[in-house]
C-alpha positions in Angstrom: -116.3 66.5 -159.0 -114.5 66.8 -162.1 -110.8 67.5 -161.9 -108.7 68.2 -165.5 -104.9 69.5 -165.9 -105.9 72.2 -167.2 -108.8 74.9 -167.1 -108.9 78.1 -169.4 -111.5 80.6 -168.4 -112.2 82.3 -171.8 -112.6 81.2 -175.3 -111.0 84.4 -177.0 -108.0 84.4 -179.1 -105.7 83.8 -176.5 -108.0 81.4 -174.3 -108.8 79.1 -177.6 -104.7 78.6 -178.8 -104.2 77.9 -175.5 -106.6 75.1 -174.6 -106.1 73.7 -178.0 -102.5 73.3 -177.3 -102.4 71.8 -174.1 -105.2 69.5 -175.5 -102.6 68.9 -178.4 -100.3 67.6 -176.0 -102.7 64.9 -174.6 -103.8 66.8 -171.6 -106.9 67.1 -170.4 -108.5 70.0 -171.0 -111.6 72.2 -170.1 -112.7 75.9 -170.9 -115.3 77.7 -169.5 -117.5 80.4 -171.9 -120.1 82.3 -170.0 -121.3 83.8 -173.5 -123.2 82.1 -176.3 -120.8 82.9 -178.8 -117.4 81.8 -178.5 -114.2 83.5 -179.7 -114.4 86.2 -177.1 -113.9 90.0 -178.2 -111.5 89.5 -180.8 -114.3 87.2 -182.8 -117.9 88.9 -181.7 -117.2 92.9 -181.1 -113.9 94.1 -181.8 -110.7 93.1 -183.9 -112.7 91.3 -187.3 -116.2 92.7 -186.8 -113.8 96.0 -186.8 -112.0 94.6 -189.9 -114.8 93.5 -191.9 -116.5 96.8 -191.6 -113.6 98.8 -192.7 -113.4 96.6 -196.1 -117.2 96.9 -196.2 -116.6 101.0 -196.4 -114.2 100.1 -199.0 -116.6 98.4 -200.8 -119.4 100.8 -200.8 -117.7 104.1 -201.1 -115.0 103.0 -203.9 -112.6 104.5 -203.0 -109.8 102.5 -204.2 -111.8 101.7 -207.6 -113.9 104.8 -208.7 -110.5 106.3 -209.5 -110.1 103.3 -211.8 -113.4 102.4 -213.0 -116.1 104.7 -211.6 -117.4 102.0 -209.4 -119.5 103.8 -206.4 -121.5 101.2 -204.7 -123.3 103.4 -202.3 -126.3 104.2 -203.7 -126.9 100.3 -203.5 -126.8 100.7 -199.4 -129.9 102.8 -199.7 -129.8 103.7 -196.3 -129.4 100.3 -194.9 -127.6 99.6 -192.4 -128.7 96.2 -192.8 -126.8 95.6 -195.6 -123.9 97.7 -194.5 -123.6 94.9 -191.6 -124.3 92.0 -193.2 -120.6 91.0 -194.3 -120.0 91.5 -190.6 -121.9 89.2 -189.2 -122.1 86.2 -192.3 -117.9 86.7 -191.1 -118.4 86.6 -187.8 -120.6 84.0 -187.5 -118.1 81.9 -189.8 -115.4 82.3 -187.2 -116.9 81.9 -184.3 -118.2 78.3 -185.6 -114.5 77.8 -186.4 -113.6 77.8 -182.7 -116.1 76.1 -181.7 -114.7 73.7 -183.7 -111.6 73.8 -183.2 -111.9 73.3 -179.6 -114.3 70.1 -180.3 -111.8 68.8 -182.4 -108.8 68.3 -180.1 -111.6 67.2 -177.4 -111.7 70.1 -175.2 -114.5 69.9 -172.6 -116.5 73.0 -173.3 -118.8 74.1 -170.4 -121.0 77.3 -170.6 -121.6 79.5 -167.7 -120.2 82.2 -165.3 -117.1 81.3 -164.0 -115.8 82.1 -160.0 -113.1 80.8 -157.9 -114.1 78.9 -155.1 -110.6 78.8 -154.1 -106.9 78.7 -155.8 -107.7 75.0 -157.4 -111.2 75.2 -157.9 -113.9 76.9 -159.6 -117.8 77.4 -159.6 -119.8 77.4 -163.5 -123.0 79.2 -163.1 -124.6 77.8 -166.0 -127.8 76.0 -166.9 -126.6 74.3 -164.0 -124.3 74.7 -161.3 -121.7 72.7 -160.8 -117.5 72.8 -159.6 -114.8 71.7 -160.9 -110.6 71.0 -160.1 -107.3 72.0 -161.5 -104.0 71.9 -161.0 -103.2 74.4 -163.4 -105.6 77.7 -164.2 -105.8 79.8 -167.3 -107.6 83.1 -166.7 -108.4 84.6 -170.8 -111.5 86.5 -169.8 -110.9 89.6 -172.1 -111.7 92.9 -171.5 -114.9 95.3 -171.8 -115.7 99.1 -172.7 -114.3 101.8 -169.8 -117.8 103.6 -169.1 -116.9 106.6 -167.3 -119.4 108.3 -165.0 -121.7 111.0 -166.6 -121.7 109.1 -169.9 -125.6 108.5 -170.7 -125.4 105.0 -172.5 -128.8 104.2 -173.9 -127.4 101.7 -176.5 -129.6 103.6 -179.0 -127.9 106.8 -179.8 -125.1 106.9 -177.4 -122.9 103.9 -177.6 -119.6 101.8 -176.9 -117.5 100.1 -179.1 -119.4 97.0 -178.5 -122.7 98.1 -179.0 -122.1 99.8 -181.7 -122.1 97.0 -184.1 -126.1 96.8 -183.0 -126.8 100.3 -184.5 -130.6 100.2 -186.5 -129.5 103.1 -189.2 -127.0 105.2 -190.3 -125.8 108.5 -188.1 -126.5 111.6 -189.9 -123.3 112.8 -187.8 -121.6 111.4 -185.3 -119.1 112.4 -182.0 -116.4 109.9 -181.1 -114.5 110.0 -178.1 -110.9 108.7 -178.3 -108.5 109.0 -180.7 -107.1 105.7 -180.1 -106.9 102.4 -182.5 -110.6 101.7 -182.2 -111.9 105.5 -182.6 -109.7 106.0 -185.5 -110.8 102.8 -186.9 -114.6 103.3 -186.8 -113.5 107.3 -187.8 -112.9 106.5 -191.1 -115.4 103.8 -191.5 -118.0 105.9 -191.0 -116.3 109.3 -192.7 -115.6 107.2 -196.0 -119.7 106.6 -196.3 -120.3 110.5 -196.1 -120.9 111.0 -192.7 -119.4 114.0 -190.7 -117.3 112.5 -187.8 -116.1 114.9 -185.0 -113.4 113.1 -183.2 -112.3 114.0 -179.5 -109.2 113.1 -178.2 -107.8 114.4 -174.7 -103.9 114.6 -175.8 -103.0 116.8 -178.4 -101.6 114.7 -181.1 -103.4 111.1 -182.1 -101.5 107.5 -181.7 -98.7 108.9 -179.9 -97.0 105.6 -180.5 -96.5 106.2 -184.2 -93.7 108.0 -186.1 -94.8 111.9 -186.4 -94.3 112.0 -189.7 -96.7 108.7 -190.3 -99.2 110.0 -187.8 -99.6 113.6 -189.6 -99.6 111.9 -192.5 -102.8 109.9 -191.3 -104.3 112.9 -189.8 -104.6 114.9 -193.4 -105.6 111.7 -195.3 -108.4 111.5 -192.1 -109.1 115.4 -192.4 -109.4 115.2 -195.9 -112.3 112.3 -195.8 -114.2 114.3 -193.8 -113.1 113.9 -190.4 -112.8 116.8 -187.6 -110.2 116.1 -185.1 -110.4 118.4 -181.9 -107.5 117.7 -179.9 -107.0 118.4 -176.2 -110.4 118.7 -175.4 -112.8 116.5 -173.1 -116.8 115.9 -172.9 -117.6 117.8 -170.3 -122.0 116.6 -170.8 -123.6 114.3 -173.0 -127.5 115.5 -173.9 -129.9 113.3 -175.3 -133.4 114.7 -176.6 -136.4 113.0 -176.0 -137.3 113.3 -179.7 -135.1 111.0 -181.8 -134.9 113.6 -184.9 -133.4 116.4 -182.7 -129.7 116.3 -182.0 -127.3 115.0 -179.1 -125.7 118.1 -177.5 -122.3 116.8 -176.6 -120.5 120.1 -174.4 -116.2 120.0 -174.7 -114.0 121.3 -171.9 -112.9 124.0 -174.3 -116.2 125.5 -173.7 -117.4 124.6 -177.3 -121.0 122.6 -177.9 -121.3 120.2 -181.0 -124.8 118.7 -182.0 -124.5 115.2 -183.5 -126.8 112.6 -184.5 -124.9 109.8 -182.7 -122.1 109.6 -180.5 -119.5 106.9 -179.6 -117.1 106.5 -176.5 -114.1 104.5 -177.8 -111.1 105.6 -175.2 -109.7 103.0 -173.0 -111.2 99.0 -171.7 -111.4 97.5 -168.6 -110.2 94.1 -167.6 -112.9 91.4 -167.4 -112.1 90.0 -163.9 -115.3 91.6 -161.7 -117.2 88.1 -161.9 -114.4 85.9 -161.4 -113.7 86.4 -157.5 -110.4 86.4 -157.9 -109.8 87.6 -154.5 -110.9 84.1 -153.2 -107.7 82.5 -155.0 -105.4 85.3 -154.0 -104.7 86.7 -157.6 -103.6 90.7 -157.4 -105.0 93.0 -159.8 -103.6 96.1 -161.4 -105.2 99.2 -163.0 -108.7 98.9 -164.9 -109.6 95.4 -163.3 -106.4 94.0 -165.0 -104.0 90.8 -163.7 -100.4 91.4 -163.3 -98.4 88.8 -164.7 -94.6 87.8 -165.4 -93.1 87.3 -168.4 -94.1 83.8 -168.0 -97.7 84.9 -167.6 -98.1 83.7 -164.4 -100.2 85.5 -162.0 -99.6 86.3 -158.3 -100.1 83.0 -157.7 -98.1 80.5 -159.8 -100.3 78.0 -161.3 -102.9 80.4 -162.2 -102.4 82.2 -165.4 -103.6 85.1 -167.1 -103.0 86.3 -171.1 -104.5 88.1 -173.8 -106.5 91.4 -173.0 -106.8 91.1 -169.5 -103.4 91.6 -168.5 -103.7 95.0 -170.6 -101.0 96.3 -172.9 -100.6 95.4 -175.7 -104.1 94.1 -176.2 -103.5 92.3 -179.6 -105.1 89.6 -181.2 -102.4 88.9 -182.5 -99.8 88.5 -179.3 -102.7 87.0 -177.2 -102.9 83.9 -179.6 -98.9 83.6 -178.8 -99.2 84.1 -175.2 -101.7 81.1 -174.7 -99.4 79.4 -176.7 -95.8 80.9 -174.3 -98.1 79.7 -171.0 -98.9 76.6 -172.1 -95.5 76.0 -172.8 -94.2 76.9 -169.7 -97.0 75.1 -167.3 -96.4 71.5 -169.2 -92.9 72.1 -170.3 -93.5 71.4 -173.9 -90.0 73.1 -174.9 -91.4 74.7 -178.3 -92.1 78.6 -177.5 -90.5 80.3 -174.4 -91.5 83.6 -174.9 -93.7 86.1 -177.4 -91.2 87.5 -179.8 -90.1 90.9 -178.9 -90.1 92.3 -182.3 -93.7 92.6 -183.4 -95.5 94.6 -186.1 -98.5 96.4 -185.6 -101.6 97.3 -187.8 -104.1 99.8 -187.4 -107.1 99.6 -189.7 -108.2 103.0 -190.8 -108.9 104.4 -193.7 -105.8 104.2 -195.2 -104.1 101.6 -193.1 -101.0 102.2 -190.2 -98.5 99.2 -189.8 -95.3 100.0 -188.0 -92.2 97.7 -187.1 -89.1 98.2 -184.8 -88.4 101.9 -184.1 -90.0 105.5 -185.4 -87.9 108.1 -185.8 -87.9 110.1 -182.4 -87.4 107.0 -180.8 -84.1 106.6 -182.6 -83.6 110.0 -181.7 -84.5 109.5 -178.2 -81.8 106.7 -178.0 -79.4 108.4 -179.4 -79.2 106.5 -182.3 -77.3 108.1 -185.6 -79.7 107.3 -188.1 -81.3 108.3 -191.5 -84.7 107.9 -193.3 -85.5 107.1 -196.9 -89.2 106.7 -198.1 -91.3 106.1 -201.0 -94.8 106.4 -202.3 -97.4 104.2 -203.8 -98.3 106.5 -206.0 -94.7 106.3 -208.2 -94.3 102.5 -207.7 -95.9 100.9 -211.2 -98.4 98.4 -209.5 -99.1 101.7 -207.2 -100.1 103.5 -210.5 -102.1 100.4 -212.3 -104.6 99.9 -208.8 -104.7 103.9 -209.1 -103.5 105.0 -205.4 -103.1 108.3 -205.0 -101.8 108.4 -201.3 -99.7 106.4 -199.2 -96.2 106.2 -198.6 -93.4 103.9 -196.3 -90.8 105.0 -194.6 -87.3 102.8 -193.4 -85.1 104.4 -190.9 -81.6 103.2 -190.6 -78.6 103.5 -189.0 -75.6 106.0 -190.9 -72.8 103.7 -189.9 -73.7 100.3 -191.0 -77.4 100.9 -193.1 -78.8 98.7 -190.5 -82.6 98.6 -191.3 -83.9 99.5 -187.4 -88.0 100.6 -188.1 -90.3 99.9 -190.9 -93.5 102.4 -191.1 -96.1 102.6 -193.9 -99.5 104.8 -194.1 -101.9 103.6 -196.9 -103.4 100.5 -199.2 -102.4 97.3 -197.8 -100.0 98.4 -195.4 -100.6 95.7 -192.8 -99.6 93.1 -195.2 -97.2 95.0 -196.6 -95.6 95.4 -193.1 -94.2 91.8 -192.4 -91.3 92.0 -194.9 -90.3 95.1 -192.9 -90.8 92.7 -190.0 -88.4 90.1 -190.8 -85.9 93.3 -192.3 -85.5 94.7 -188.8 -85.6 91.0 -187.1 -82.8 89.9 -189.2 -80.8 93.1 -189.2 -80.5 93.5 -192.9 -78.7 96.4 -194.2 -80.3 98.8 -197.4 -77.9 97.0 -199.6 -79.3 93.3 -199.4 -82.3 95.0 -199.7 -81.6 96.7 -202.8 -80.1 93.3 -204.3 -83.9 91.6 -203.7 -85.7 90.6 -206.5 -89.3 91.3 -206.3 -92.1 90.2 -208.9 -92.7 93.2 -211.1 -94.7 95.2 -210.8 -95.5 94.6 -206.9 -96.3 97.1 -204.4 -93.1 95.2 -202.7 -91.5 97.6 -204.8 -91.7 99.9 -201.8 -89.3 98.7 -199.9 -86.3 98.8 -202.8 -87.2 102.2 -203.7 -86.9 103.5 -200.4 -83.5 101.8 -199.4 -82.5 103.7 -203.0 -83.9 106.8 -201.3 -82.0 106.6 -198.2 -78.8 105.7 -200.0 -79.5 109.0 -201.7 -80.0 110.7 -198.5 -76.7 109.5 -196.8 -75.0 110.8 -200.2 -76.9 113.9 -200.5 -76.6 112.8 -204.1 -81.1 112.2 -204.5 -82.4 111.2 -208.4 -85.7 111.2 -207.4 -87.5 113.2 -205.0 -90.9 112.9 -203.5 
């Protein structure tokens, strides 16, 4: 039997950076993949296939260039979804090689198969062959899946997931998604900036409850305006497929309404990917959706078993799941370099415009009782805003009266999740409008944001404004 001092079950972004580290630090390391492909979720179905096709869109449609130069690319799709996937899967494939090897690399021992726990130390590969092998130290990164509720008739064909959606043979004449959440918004967009009607459903009656109103209503008209119909608290009540494939999907809402749609997509909520891994047999608990509970060390109910990245649930990132393979490893070998995943993290969403948000909205300043003020400004006025020709798009800084303590950073539009991170080191270093204002940026940068809106909230405090919106 082989034994190792580690095992990570999962080669996603969060099981990868975590094998690679330990293996970093000389010990020896195996992961187990029971897919093909490695790089988990993140690489094969959601956060860059996601990605790639919302630039793709961008691309086709030009929407950020037509303005400028009259470039419309769709006519060169011709109806193919072929080519509208391509880019998706020549980047996929690119990735995923580049875990592959990275794992090689720092010699982790890469074994293929289902993984199960024989007991708390050991586990069973179900693979081209069978076999079992020892730790002393577990690493559970197995990701999550689709929620498919009951009543939901997934053929895969017309009626898909967010997974299988990426497999789709041609274009929806019209499509129904279900969920206004990250991923429904996302693949909203895509699909609305190539022309195609989107209905999207969403069971609470506003959309990304998590973002500042004002940023959130903001998304909603640019979404409305591209051609997306947002019916809020409302819930499929029946899903109706044809047998003929040119006659339409007759998807019945709780509100009594009936919409016919060519396609339809359910995109609200995902499970954790535990039901394979007999989890019972080691004694690790479980929480809602097939999830793990962990501690802010990421252990598990059992203490030298962890779990990170997607299937401990919220807050599902790519980007934090990398960090919290890194945090557990750092805690199981005592390697003294990152104790925790830093509290103050941005977050993107990748519509059509982009959502990136740091450190507080406004009602949650409100909420803690926080005497604060706004100032914003638009891409539109900024210089480099007017040379790339965006019409839309806008950030917003939120401070506090007393001090002009920077304490959120939100921005709707081009760019915004790169634009995002100076606003991320703003709020986790506590700078004030003022040291802001004294920045020197390259001119003209869309950077410029940021300056013009401290100038804006100065204004604000003074009720003395130059500019308005």
């Amino acid at each position: 039997m082989k034994s190792f001092d580690l095992v990570v079950i999962g080669s996603g972004p969060a099981g990868e950076k975590a094998a690679v580290k330990a293996a970093y630090f000389g010990y020896q390391v195996a992961l187990i993949e029971k897919e093909k492909l490695f790089g988990g979720a993140g690489v094969n179905t959601g956060t860059i296939p996601s990605k790639t096709l919302k630039e793709t869109s961008l691309y086709y449609s030009g929407k950020y260039t037509k303005g400028l130069f009259g470039d419309d690319y769709s006519a060169q799709l011709d109806n193919s979804v072929q080519k509208f996937l391509y880019r998706e899967q020549v980047v996929c494939e690119a990735v995923e090689h580049e875990v592959k090897t990275n794992l090689k690399h720092h010699n982790v021992s890469i074994f293929s198969g289902l993984a199960s726990f024989e007991d708390e130390h050991h586990i069973r590969i179900m693979g081209v062959k069978e076999e079992v092998i020892q730790s002393d130290h577990i690493i559970i990164a197995t990701g999550s899946y689709p929620f498919h509720p009951p009543g939901i008739p997934f053929d895969f064909l017309r009626v898909h997931d967010s997974n299988s959606i990426l497999t789709i043979k041609r274009f929806p004449k019209s499509i129904c998604i279900v969920g206004a959440g990250v991923i429904g918004c996302e693949y909203a967009t895509i699909f609305a900036n190539l022309g195609i009607h989107v209905s999207l459903i969403n069971k609470q009656s506003n959309i990304l409850g998590f973002l500042d109103d004002e940023i959130s209503a903001n998304l909603i008209e640019q979404m409305e305006k591209s051609g997306v119909d947002i019916i809020v608290e409302s819930e499929v009540a029946q899903v109706q497929i044809p047998e003929l494939d040119d006659q339409m999907i007759d998807v019945s809402l709780s509100t009594g309404e009936t919409l016919h749609v060519d396609m339809f997509l359910y995109a609200a909520g995902r499970c954790g990917s535990t039901g394979s891994l007999k989890c019972d047999k080691a004694g690790v608990a479980l929480g809602a959706r097939e999830t793990i509970s962990v501690n802010e060390k990421y252990q598990t109910s059992v203490p030298h078993i962890y779990a990170i990245g997607d299937v401990i649930g919220f807050p599902a990132l790519a980007s934090t799941s990398m960090d919290q393979g890194r945090v557990a490893v750092a805690h199981i070998f005592n390697t003294k370099d990152l104790d925790s995943v830093h509290k103050t993290i941005p977050y993107g969403i990748y519509t059509i415009p982009e959502v990136s948000m740091v450190g507080l909205s406004e009602q949650d300043a409100g909420k803690k009782g926080i005497d604060y003020c706004v100032g914003r400004a638009h891409h539109s006025k900024m210089v480099r805003g007017r040379i790339m020709g965006l019409e839309e798009g806008m950030i917003k800084i939120i401070f506090e009266r007393a001090n002009k303590k920077i304490i959120g950073v939100h921005i709707v539009g081009h760019l915004a999740s790169e634009l995002i991170h100076f606003g991320l080191t703003l709020v986790e270093s506590e700078k004030t409008l003022l040291e802001v204002i004294a920045i020197v940026f390259n001119f003209p940068t869309l950077h410029d944001l940021y300056k013009y809106a401290c100038y804006d909230g100065l204004g604000n405090l003074s009720g003395h404004k130059i500019k308005t919106d």
